[in-house]
C-alpha positions in Angstrom: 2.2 -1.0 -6.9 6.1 -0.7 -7.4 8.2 -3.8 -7.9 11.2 -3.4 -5.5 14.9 -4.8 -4.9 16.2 -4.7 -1.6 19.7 -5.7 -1.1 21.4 -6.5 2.2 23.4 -8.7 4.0 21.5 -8.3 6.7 18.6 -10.9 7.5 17.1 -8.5 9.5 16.8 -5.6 7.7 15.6 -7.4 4.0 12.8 -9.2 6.6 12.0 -5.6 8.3 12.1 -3.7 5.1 9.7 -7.1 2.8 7.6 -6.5 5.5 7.0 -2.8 5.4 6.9 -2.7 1.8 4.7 -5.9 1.2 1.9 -4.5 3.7 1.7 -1.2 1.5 1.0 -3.8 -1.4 4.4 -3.2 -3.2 6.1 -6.4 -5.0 9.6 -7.2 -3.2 12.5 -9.6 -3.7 15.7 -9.7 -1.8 19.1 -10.6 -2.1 21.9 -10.6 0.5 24.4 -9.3 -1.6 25.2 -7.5 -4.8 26.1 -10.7 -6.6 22.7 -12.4 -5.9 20.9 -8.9 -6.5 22.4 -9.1 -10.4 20.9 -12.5 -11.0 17.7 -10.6 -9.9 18.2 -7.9 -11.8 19.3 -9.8 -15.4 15.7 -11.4 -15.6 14.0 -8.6 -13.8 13.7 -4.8 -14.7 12.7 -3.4 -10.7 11.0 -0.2 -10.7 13.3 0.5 -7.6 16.3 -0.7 -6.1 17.4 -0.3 -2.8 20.7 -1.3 -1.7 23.4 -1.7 1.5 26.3 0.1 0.9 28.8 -2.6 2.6 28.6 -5.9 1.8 30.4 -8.7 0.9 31.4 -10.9 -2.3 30.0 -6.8 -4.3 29.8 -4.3 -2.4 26.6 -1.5 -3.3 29.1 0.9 -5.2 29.7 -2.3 -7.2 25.9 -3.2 -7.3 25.3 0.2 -8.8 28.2 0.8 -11.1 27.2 -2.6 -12.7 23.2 -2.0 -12.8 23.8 1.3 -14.8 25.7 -0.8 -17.3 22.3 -2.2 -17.7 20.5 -0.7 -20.4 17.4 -1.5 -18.4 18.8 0.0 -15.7 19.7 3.6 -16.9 17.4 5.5 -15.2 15.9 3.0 -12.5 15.9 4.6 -8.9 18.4 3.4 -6.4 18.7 4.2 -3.0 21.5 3.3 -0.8 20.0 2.4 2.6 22.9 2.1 4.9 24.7 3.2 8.6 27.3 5.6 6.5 27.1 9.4 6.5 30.4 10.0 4.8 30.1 12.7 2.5 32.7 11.3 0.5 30.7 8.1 -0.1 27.6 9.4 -0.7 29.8 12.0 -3.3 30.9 8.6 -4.9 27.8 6.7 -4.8 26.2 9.4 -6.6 28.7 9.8 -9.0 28.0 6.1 -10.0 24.0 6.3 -10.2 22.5 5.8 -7.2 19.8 8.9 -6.7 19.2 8.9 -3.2 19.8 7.9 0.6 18.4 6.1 3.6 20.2 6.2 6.7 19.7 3.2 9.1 18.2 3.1 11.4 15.1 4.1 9.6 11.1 4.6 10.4 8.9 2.9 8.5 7.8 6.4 7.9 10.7 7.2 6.5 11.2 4.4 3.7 7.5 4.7 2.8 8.1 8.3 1.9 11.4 7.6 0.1 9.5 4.6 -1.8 6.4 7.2 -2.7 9.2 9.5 -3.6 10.7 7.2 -6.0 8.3 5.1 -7.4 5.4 8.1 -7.2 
């Protein structure tokens, strides 16, 4: 099974999505922000990162425009899971690595699928 980083500020969602992931036998770490989720990631090569889009102390533009510095993390999913829709973001967000979206609120349908999608 995959080896996953989620990254959120919210409590409730990293506990919702540990949860899901953890009863399909995947290996899952959170952090509450992009800062903590780079301490992760320095020691850690994740097979799949997903990651808020707003929140504080680094943001999940930063969180991605700083992972892809990571040789590492050149080709490592991420997926932004997040409330935006803004085309504009996701346009950006792209344009700094991250390979896919998750709009909140999800199923656990939904991020299973997104999960087998990314980590096969």
């Amino acid at each position: 099974m995959a080896r996953i980083l989620c990254v959120d500020d919210s409590l409730v969602i990293r506990r919702l999505i540990k949860q899901i992931l953890e009863d399909q036998g995947h290996d899952v770490i959170v952090a509450e922000d992009g800062v903590e989720a780079m301490d992760y990631a320095r020691d850690t090569v994740f097979d799949l990162v997903l990651s808020d889009v707003n929140m504080p102390n680094m943001s999940g533009s930063g969180l991605v425009s700083k992972l892809r510095r990571l040789p590492s993390y050149e080709s490592i999913p991420i997926v932004m899971v997040t409330t935006e829709s803004d085309g504009y973001k996701k346009d950006k967000l792209k344009s700094l690595g991250a390979n896919g979206w998750l709009r909140k609120p999800f199923t656990e349908e939904q991020i299973n699928k997104v999960i087998k999608h990314f980590t096969g």
